[in-house]
C-alpha positions as MATLAB code, in Angstrom:
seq = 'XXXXXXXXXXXXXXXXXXXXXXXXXXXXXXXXXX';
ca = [
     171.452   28.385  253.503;
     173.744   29.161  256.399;
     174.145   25.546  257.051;
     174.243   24.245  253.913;
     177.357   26.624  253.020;
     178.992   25.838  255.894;
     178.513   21.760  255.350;
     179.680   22.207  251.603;
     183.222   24.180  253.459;
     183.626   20.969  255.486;
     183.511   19.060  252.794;
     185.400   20.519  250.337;
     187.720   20.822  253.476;
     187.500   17.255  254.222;
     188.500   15.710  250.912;
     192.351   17.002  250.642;
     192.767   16.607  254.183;
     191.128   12.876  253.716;
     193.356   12.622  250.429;
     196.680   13.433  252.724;
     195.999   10.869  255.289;
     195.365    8.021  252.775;
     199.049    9.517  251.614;
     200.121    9.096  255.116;
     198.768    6.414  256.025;
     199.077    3.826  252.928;
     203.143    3.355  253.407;
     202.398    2.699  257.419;
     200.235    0.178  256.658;
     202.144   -2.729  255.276;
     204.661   -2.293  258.261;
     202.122   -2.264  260.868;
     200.921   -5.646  258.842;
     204.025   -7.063  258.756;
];
């Protein structure tokens, strides 16, 4: 149970943080392309 709580926090964690870097990193992108 321990774990599984623990993975869900991580997760739940993980998908603003991913959400932010997608932010960050879709503008970057075309002018490391170009």
């Amino acid at each position: 149970r321990v774990a599984l709580r623990t993975l869900i926090t991580v997760t739940v964690a993980h998908v603003p943080v991913e959400a932010e870097a997608a932010a960050v990193i879709r503008p970057i992108m075309p002018r490391s392309t170009r």
